[in-house]
C-alpha positions in Angstrom: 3.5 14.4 1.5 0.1 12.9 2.8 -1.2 14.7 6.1 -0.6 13.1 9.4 -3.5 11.3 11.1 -5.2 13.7 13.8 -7.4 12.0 16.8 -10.3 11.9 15.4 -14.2 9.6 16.3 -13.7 5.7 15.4 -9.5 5.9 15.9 -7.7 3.6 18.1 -5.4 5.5 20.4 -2.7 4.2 22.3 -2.0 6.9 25.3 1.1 7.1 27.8 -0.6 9.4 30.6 0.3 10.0 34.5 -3.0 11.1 36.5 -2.4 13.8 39.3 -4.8 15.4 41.8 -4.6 19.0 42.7 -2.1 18.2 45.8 0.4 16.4 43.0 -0.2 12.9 44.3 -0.1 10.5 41.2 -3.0 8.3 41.5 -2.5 6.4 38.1 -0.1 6.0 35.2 0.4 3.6 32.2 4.5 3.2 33.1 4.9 -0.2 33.2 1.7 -1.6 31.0 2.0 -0.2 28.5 -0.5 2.3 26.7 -4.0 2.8 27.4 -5.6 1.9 24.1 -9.4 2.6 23.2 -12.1 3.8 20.6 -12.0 7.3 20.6 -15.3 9.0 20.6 -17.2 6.0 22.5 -17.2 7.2 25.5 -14.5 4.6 27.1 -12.6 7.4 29.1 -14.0 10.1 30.8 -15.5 12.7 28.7 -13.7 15.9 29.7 -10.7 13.4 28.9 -11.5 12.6 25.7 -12.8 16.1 24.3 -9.4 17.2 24.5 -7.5 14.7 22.4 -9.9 15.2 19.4 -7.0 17.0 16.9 -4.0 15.6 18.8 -1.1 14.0 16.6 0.9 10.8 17.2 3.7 11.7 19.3 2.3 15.2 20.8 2.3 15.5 24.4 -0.3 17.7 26.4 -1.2 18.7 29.7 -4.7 18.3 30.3 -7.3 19.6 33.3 -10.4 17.7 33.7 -13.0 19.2 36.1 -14.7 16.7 38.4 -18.3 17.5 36.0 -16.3 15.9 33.3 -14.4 13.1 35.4 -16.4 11.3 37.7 -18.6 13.8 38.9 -19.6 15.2 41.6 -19.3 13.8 45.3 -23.5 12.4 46.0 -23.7 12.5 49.7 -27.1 10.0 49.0 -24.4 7.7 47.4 -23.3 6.7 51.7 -25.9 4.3 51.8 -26.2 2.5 55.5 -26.6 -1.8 54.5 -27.0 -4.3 57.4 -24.1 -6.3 58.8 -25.9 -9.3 58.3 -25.8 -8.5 55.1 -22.2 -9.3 54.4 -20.3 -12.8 55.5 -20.2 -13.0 59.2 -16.4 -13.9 58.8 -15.7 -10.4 57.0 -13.2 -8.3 58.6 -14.4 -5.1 57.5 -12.5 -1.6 58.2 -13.1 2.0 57.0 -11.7 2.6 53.5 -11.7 -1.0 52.2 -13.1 -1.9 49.0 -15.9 -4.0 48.5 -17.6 -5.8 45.5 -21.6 -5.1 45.3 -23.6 -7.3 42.9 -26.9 -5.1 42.0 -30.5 -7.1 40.9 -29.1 -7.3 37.3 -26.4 -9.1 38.4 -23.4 -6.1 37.7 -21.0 -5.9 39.7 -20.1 -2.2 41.4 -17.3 -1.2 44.0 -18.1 0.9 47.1 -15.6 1.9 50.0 -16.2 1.3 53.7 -17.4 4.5 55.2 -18.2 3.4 58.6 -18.3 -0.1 61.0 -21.2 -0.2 63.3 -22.0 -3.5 65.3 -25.5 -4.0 63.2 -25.0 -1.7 60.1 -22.3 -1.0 57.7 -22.0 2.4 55.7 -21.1 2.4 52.1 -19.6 4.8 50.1 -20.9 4.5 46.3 -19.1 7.4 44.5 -16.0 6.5 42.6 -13.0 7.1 44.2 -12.1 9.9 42.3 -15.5 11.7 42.7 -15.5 15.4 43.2 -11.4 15.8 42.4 -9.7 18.0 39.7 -7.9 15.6 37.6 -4.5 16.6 36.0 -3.4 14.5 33.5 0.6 14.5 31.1 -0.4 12.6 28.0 1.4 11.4 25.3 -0.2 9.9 21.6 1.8 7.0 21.3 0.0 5.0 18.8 -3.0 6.2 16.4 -4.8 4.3 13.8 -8.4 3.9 11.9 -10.3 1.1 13.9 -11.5 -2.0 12.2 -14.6 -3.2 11.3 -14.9 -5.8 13.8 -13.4 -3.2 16.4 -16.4 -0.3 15.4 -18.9 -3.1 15.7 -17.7 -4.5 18.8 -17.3 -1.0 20.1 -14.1 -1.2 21.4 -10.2 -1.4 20.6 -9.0 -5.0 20.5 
């Protein structure tokens, strides 16, 4: 009987997973869209993530603890930068906790959360979201096959 396929570098994974922070509140989940399929072992999910399926089989479920050094970091308090108002459309109703879409001088584009309103300067948050917090995820290998050629030199799952 040949050996079942194990996560392993260059697979395709297909992953059914509900994401909860330390206080239980579910801040994402693949119910509804289906699973999340990428390249394992190209860094398209977090690291601390991704270390942990290595050895998984299709159909094994797992509870995994990522710390935020292996999330999305750390909170950068020199990641609150302060912009100008004039900087952004006069029109723009901004309020604390909105997101906003920054284009940087290459031209990518980056989200950052209103920290503070002032009448001539607006404060930006650029940490991700889920910066600094202890992520808790329930996984489940739904789907697991060799990638491509054209997906290992594209460098993603297609």
């Amino acid at each position: 009987m040949p050996q079942e396929k194990q996560v392993g570098k260059d697979m395709v994974v297909g992953l059914d997973y509900t994401l909860r922070l330390d206080d239980g509140e579910v801040v994402d989940h693949s119910a509804g869209r289906g699973p999340l399929q990428f390249l394992q072992g190209h860094g398209q999910i977090i690291p601390g993530l991704e270390k942990e399926l290595y050895g998984m089989d299709l159909d094994e479920e797992k509870e995994i603890v990522v710390q935020p050094e292996d999330g999305y970091g750390r909170r950068n308090p020199d990641a609150l930068q302060e912009f100008p108002r004039s900087a952004f459309p006069q029109d723009a109703e901004l309020e604390e906790g909105m997101a906003v879409q920054l284009l940087d001088q290459q031209g990518h584009q980056h989200v950052a959360f209103v920290e503070e309103v002032g009448d001539d300067s607006v404060v930006l948050d650029l940490n991700h979201p889920l910066a600094g917090e202890t992520l808790h995820f329930s996984i489940k290998v739904v789907t697991l096959r060799d990638a491509t050629e054209e997906e290992l030199e594209h460098g993603h799952a297609h």
